[in-house]
DRENLUM-680271 format. One line per 4 residues: number of its first residue (from 1); their letters; for each residue x, y, z of N, C-alpha, C. Coordinates in nm, 3 decimals. Example, Ala and Ser with C-alpha at 12.3 -4.5 7.8 and 13.67 -1.06 7.14 Angstrom:
REM residues 2
1) AS) 1.319/-0.569/0.780/1.230/-0.450/0.780/1.320/-0.330/0.780 ~ 1.285/-0.225/0.708/1.367/-0.106/0.714/1.290/0.003/0.787
//
This chain:
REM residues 272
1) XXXX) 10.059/10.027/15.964/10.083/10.093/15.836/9.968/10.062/15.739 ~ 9.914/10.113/15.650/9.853/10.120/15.571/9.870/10.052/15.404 ~ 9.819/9.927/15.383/9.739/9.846/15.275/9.852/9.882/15.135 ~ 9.890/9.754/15.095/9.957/9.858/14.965/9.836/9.901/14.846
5) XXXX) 9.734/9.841/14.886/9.614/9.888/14.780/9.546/10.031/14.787 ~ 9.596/10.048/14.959/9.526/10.226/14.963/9.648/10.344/14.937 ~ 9.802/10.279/14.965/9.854/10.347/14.896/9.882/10.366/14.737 ~ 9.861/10.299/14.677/9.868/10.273/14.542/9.725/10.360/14.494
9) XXXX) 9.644/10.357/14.539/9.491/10.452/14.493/9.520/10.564/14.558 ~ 9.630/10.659/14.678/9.635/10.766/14.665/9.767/10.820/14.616 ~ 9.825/10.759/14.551/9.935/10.762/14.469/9.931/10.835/14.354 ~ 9.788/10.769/14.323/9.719/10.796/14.173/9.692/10.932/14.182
13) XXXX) 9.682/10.988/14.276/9.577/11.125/14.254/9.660/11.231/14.327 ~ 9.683/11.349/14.272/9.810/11.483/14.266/9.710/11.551/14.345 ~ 9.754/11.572/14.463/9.692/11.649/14.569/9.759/11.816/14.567 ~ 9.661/11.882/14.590/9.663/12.053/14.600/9.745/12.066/14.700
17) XXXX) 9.899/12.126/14.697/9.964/12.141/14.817/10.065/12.242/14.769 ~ 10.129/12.293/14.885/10.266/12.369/14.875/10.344/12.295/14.871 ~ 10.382/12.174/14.779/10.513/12.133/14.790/10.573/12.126/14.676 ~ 10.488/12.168/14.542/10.604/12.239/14.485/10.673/12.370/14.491
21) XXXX) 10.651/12.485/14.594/10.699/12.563/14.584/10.809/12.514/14.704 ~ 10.818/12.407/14.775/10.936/12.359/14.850/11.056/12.325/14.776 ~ 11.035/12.307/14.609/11.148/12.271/14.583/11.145/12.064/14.549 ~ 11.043/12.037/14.581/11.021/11.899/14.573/11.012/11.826/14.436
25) XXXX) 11.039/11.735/14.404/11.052/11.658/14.268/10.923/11.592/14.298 ~ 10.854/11.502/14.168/10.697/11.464/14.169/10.726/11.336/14.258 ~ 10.774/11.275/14.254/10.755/11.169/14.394/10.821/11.196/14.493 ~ 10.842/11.290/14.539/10.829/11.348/14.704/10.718/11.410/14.735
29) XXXX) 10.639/11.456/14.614/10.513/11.525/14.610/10.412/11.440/14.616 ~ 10.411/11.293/14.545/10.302/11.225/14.549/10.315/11.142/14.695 ~ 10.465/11.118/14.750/10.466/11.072/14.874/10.387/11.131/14.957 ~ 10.422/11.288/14.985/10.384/11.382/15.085/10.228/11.380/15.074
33) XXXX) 10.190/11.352/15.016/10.039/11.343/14.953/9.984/11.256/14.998 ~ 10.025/11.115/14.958/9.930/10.978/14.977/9.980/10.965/15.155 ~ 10.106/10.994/15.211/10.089/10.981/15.384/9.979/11.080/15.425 ~ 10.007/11.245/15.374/9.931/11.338/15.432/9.771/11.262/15.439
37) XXXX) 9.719/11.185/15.314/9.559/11.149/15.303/9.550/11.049/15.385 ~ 9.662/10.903/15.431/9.647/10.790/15.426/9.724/10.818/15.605 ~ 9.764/10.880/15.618/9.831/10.910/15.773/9.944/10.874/15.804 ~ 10.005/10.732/15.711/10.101/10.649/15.710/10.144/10.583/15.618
41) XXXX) 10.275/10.570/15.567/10.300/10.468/15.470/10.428/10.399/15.510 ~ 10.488/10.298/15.486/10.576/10.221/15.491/10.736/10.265/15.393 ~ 10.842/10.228/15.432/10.947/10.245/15.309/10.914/10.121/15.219 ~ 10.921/10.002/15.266/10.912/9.890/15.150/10.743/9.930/15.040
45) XXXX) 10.641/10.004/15.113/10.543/9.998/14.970/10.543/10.094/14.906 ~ 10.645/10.191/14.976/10.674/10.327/14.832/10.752/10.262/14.751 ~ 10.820/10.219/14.805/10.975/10.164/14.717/10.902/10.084/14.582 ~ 10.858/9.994/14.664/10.745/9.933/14.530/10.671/9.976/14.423
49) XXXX) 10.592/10.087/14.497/10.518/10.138/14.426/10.579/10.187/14.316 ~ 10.683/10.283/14.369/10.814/10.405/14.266/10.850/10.320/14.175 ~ 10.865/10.149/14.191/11.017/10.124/14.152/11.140/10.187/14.143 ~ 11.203/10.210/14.282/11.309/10.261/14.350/11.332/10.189/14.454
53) XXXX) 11.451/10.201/14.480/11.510/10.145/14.576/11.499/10.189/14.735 ~ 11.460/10.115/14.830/11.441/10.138/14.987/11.558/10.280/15.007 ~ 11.689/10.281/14.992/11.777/10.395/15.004/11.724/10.489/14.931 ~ 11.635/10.497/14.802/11.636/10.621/14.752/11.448/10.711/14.832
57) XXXX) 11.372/10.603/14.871/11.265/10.642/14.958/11.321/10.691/15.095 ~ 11.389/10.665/15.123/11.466/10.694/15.289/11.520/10.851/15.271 ~ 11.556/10.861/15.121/11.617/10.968/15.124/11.504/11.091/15.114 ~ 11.424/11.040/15.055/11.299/11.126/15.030/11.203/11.153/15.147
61) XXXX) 11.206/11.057/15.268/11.155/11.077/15.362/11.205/11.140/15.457 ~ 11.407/11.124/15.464/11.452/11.277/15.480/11.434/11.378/15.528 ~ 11.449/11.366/15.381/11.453/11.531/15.302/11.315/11.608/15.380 ~ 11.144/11.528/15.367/11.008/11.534/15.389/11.035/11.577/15.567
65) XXXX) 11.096/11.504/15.628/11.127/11.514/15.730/11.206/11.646/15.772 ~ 11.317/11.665/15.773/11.350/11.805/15.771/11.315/11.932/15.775 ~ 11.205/11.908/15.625/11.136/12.012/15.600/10.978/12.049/15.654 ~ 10.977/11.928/15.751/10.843/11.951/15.880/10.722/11.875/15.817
69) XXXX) 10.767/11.834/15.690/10.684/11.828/15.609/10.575/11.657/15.677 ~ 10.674/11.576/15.723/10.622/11.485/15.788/10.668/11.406/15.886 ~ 10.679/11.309/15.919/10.769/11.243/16.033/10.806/11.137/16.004 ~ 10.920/11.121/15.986/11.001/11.000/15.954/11.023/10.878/16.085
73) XXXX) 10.953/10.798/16.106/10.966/10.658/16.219/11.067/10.563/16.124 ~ 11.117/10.483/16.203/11.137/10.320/16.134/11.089/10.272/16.041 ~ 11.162/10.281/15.942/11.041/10.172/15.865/10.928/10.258/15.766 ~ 10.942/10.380/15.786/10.784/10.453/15.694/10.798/10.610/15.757
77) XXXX) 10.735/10.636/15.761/10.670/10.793/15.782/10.512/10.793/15.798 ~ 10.474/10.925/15.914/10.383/10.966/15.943/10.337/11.096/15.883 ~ 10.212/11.127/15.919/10.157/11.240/15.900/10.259/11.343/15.959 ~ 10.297/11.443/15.963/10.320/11.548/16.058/10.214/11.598/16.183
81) XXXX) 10.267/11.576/16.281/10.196/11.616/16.411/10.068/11.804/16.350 ~ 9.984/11.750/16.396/9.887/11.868/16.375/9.799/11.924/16.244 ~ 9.850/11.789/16.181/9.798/11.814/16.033/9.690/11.702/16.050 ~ 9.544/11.719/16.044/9.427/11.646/16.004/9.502/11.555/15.844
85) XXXX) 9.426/11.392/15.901/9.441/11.382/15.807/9.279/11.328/15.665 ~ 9.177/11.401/15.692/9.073/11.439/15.603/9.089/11.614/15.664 ~ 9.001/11.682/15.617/8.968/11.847/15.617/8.899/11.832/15.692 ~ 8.868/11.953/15.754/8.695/11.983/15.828/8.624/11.922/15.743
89) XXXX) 8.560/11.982/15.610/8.429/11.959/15.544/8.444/11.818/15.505 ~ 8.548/11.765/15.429/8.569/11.621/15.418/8.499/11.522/15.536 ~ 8.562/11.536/15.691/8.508/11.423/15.769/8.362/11.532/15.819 ~ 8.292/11.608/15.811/8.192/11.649/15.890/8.065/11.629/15.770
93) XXXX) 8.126/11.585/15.678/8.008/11.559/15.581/8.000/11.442/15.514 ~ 8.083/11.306/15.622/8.039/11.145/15.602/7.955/11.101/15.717 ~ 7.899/11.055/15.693/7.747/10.948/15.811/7.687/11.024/15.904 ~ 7.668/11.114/15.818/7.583/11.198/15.884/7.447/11.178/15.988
97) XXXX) 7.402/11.099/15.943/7.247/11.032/15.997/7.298/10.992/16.147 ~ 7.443/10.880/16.112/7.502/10.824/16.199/7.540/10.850/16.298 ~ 7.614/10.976/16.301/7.646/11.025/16.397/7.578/11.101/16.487 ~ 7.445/11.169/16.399/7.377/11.222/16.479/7.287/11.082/16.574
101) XXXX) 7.258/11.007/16.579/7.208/10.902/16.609/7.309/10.872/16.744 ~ 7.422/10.869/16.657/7.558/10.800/16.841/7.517/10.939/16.918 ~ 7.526/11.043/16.865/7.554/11.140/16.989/7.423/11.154/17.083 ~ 7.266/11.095/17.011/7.130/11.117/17.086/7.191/11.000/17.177
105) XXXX) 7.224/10.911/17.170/7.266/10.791/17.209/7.341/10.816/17.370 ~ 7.391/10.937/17.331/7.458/10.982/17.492/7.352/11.016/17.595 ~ 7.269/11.049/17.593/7.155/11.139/17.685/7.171/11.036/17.792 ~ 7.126/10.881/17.803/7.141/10.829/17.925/7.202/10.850/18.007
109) XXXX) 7.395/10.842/17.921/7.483/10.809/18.045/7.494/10.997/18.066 ~ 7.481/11.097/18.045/7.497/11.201/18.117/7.427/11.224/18.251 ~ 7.478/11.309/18.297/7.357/11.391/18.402/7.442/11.508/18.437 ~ 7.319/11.617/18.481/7.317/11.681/18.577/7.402/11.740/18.644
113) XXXX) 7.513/11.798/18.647/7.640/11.828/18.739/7.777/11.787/18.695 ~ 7.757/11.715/18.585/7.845/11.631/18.556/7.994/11.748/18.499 ~ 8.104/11.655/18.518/8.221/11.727/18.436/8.265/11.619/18.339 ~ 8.264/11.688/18.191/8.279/11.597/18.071/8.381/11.652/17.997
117) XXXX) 8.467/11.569/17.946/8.557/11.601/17.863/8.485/11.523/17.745 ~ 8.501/11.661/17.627/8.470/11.554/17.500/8.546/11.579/17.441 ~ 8.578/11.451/17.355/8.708/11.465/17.234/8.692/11.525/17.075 ~ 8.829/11.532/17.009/8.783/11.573/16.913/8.690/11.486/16.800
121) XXXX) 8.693/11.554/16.678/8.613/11.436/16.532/8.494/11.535/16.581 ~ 8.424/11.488/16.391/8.329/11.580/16.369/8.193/11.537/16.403 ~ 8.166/11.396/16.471/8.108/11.302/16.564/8.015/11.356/16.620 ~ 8.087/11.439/16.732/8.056/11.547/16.850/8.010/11.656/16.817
125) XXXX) 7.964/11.742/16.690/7.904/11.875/16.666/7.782/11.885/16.713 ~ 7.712/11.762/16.692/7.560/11.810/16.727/7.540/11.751/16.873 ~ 7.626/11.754/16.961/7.659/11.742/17.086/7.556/11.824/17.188 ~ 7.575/11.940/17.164/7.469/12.040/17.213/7.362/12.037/17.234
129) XXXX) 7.291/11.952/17.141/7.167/11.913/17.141/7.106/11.801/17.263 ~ 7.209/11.717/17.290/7.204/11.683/17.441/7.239/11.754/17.530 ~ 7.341/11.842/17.530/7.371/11.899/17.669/7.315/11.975/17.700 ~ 7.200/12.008/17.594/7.087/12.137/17.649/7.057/12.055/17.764
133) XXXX) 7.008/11.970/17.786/6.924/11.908/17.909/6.955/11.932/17.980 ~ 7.101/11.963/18.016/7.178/11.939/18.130/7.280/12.093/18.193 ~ 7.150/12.184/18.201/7.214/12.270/18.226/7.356/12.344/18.324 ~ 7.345/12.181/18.453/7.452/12.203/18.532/7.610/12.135/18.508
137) XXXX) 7.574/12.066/18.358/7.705/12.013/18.349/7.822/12.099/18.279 ~ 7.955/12.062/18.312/8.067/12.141/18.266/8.114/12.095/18.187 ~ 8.134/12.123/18.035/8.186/12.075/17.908/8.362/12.171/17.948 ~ 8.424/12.025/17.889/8.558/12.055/17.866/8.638/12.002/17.751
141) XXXX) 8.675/12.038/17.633/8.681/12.015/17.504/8.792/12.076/17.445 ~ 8.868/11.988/17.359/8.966/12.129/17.281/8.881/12.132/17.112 ~ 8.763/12.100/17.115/8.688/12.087/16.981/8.607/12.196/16.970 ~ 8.662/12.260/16.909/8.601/12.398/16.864/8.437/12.448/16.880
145) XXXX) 8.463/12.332/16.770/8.299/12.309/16.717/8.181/12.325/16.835 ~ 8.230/12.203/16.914/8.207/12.167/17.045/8.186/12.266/17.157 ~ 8.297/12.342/17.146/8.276/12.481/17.236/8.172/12.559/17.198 ~ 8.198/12.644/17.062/8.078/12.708/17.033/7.944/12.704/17.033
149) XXXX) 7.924/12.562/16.988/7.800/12.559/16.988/7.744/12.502/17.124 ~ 7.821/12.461/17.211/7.793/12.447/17.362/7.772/12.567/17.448 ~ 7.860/12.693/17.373/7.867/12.810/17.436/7.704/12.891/17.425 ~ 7.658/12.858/17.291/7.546/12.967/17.195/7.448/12.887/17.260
153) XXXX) 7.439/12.751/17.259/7.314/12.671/17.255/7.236/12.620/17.375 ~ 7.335/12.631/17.502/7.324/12.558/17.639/7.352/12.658/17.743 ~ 7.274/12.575/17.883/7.346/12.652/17.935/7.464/12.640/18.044 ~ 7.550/12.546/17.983/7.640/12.428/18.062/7.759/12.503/18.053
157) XXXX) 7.882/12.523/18.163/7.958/12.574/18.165/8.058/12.484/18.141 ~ 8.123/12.608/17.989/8.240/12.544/17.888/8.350/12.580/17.899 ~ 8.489/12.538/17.904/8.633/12.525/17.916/8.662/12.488/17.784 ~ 8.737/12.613/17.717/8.831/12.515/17.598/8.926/12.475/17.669
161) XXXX) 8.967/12.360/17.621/9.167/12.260/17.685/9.237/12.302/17.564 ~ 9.278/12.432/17.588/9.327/12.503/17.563/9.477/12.453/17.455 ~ 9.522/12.532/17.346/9.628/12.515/17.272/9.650/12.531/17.124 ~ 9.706/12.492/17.082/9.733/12.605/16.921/9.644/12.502/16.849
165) XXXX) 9.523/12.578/16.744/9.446/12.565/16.656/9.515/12.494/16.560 ~ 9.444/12.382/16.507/9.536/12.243/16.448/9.479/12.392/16.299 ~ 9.572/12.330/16.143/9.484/12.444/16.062/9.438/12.389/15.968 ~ 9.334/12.479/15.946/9.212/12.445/15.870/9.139/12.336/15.913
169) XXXX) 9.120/12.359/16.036/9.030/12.250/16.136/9.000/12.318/16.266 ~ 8.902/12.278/16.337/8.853/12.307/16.461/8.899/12.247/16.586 ~ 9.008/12.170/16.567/9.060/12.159/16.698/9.202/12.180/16.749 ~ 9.235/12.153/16.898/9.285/12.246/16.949/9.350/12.132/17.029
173) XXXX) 9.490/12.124/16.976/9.564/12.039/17.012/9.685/12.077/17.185 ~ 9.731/12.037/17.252/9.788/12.079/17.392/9.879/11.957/17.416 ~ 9.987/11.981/17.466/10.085/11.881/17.522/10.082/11.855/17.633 ~ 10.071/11.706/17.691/10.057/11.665/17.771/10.143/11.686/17.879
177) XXXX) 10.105/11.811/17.945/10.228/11.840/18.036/10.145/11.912/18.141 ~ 10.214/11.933/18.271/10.201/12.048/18.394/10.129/12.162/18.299 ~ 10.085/12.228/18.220/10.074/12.346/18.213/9.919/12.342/18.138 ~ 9.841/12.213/18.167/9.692/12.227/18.113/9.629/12.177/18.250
181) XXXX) 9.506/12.292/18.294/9.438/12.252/18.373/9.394/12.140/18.411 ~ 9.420/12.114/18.549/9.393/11.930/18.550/9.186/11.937/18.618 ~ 9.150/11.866/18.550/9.040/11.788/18.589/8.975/11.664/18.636 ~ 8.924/11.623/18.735/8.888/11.516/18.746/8.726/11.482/18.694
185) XXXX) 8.758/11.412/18.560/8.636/11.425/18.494/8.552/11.284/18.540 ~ 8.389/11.342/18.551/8.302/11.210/18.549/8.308/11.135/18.437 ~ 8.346/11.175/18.267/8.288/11.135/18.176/8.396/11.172/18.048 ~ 8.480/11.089/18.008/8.563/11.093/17.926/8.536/11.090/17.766
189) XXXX) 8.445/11.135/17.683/8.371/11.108/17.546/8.482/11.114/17.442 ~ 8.500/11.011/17.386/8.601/11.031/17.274/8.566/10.939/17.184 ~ 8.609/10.944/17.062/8.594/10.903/16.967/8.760/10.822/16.880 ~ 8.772/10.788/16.780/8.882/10.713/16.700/8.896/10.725/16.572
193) XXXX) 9.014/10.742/16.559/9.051/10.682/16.381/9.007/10.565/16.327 ~ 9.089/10.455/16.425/9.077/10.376/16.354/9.025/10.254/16.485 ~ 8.951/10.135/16.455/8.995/10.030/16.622/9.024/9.932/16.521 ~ 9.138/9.890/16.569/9.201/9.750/16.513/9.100/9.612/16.547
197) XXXX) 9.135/9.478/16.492/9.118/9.376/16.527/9.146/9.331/16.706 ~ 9.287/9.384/16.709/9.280/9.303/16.866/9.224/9.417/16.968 ~ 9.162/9.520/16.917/9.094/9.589/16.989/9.154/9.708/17.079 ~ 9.297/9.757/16.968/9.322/9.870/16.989/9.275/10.013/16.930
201) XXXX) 9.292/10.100/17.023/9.171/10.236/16.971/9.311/10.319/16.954 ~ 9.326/10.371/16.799/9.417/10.422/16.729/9.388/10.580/16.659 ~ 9.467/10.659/16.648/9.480/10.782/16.596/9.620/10.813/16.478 ~ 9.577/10.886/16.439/9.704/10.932/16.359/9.750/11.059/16.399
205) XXXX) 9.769/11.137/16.482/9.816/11.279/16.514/9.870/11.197/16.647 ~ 9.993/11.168/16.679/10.121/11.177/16.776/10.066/11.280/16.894 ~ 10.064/11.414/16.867/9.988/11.540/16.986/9.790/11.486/17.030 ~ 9.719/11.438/16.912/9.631/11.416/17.005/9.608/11.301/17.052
209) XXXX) 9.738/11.164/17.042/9.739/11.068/17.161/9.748/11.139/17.303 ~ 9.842/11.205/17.319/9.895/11.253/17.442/9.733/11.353/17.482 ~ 9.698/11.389/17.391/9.609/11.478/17.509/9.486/11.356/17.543 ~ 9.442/11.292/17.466/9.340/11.196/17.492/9.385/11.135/17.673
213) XXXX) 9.513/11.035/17.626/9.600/10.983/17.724/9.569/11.040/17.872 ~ 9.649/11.163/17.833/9.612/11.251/17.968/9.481/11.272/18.022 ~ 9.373/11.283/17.968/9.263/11.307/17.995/9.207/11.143/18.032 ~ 9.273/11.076/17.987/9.186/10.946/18.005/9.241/10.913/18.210
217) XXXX) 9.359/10.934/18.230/9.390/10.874/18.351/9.327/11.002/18.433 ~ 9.249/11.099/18.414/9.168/11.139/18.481/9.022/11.176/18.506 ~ 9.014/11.069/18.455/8.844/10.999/18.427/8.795/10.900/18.480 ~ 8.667/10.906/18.532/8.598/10.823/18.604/8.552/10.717/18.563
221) XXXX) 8.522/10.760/18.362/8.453/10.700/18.292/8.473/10.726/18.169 ~ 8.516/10.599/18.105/8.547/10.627/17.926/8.467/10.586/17.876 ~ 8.373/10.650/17.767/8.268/10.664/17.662/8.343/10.667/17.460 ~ 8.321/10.536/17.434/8.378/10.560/17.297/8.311/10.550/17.176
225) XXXX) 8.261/10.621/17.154/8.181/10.693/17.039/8.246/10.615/16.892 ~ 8.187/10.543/16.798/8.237/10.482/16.677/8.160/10.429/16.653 ~ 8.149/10.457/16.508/8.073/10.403/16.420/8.116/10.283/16.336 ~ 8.027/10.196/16.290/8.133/10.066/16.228/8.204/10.081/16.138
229) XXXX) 8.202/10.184/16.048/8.326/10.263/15.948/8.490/10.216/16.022 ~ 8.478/10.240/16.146/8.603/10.267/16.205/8.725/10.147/16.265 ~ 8.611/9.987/16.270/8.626/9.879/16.318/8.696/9.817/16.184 ~ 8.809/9.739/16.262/8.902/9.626/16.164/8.962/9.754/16.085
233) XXXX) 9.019/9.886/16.100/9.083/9.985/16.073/9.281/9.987/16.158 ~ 9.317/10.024/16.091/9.447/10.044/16.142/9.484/10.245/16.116 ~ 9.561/10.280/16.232/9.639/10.440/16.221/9.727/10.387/16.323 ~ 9.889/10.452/16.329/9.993/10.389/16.361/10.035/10.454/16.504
237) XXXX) 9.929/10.539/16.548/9.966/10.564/16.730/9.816/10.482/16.812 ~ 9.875/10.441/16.926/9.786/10.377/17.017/9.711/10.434/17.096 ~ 9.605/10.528/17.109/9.512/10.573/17.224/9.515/10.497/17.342 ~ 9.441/10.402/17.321/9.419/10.275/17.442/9.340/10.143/17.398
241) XXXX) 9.291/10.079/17.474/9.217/9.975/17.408/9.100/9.946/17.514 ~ 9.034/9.856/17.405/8.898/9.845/17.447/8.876/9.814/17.613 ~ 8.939/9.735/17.682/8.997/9.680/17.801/8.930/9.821/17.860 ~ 9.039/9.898/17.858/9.054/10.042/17.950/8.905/10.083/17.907
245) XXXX) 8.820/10.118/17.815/8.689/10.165/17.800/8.543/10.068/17.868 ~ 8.458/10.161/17.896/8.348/10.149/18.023/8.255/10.107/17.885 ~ 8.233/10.237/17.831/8.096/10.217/17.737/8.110/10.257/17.574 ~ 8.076/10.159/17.531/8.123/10.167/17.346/7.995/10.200/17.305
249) XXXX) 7.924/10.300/17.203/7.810/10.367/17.116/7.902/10.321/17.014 ~ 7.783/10.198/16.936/7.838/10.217/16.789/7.710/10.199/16.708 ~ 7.731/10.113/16.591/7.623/10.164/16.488/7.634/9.956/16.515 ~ 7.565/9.884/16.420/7.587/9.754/16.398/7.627/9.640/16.472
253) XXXX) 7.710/9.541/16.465/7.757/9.427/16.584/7.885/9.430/16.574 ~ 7.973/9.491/16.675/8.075/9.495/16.657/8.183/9.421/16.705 ~ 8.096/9.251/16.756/8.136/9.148/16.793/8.250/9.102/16.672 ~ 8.207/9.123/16.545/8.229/9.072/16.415/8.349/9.099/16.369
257) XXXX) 8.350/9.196/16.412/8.521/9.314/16.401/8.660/9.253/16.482 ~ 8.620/9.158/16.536/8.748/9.133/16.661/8.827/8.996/16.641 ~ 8.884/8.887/16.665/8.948/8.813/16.649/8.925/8.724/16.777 ~ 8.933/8.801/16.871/8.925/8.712/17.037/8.793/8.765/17.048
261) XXXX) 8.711/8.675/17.099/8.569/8.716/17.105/8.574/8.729/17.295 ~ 8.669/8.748/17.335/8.631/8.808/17.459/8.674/8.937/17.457 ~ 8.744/8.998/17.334/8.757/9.159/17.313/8.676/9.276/17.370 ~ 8.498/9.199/17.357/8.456/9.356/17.438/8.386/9.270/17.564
265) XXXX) 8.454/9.164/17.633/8.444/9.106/17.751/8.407/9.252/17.880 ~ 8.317/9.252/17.920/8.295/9.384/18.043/8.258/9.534/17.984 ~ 8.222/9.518/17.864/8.217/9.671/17.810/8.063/9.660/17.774 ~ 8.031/9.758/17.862/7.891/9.813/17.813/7.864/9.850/17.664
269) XXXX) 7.756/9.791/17.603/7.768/9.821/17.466/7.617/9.912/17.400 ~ 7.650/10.016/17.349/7.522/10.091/17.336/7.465/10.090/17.150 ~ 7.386/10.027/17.139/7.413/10.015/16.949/7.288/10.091/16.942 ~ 7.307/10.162/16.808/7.195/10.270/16.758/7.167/10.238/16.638
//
């Protein structure tokens, strides 16, 4: 769950939404707001925050709940499944330098023939720019971005992983079930919300654990793309952890980030 200091700073600030035409009173509105930005909040640090009582936040999370508006767990509420929680332009226009830097950073471990699944985040756009090299490899992606400009720019044969367009974003969320083409990929590229201290790799969208998940137990090879923004971070679903990953691209020493210093014990480490 998320800091009572970061909920309390998006508390502060009345976010552009349809929820007053739901019918919502101003703190169901500033709730729906600071989870929608923050991915997660707790019942005990609204309660606080409101000065209200744990029963009268429960009721409000509800109500939020019901109305699709978010997901009510134990204890707090989530984002609603399929809702980003920054915009497109919001995350595709932080560390910029950075990311273009992790993604040159890939050219080694590719090659030639290869079948790659890459994940979503706005990380991966200038992706293309490596896979020109590699004209025989097969990109498989539910990242929009990723497709297109893999499609226009290369000449590597692309698969969207197919499924309903998250909105006002470029990716393309699918349930982990019988009914998405199975692959046995050389090269699993994904990226994170958040990586904890004990060196779990975390998301906030519930639908794109499961597709990561799935894609990961059919991979040869996991590649995890993060920048040090993302280290000593918490989001309240589990991807996997460092353990299960081959090769980490990050920015800095990300020894520093961990608690057990045998955390990235066996993991290839690629710093840019």
């Amino acid at each position: 769950m998320s800091g009572r200091k970061r909920v309390e700073g998006l508390l502060s600030q009345r976010a552009d939404s349809p929820a007053a035409s739901n019918g919502l009173n101003e703190r169901q509105e500033q709730i729906l707001a600071a989870i929608g930005a923050n991915g997660a909040a707790s019942v005990s640090e609204l309660a606080e925050q409101f000065n209200v009582t744990t029963q009268t936040i429960r009721r409000d999370l509800k109500l939020l709940n019901e109305r699709g508006l978010l997901v009510k767990g134990f204890g707090g509420a989530f984002a609603a499944p399929g809702v980003a929680r920054y915009t497109y332009n919001e995350r595709g226009s932080t560390e910029v330098d950075i990311k273009r830097q992790l993604v040159n950073a890939l050219k080694p471990i590719l090659f030639d023939g290869a079948t790659v699944f890459v994940g979503l985040g706005t990380t991966f756009h200038g992706l293309h720019q490596v896979v020109a090299d590699f004209p025989g490899m097969l990109v498989a992606s539910p990242n929009l971005e990723v497709i297109y400009s893999c499609a226009m720019n290369t000449d590597a044969t692309v698969y969207v992983y197919g499924g309903y367009v998250r909105n006002k974003d470029t990716s393309i969320l699918t349930l982990a079930d019988g009914s998405r083409q199975k692959f046995k990929f050389d090269i699993a590229i994904i990226g994170a919300s958040a990586i904890d201290r004990e060196g779990s790799v975390l998301e906030f969208d519930p639908m794109e654990v499961d597709l990561v998940r799935d894609v990961l137990a059919l991979s040869r090879r996991v590649v995890l793309v993060a920048h040090d923004g993302k280290f000593s971070q918490n989001a309240p679903h589990v991807v996997t952890h460092l353990s299960e990953v081959d090769v980490l691209v990050t920015n800095g020493d990300p020894a520093t980030y961990f608690d057990d210093a045998t955390t990235l014990k066996g993991l290839d480490i690629i710093r840019v």
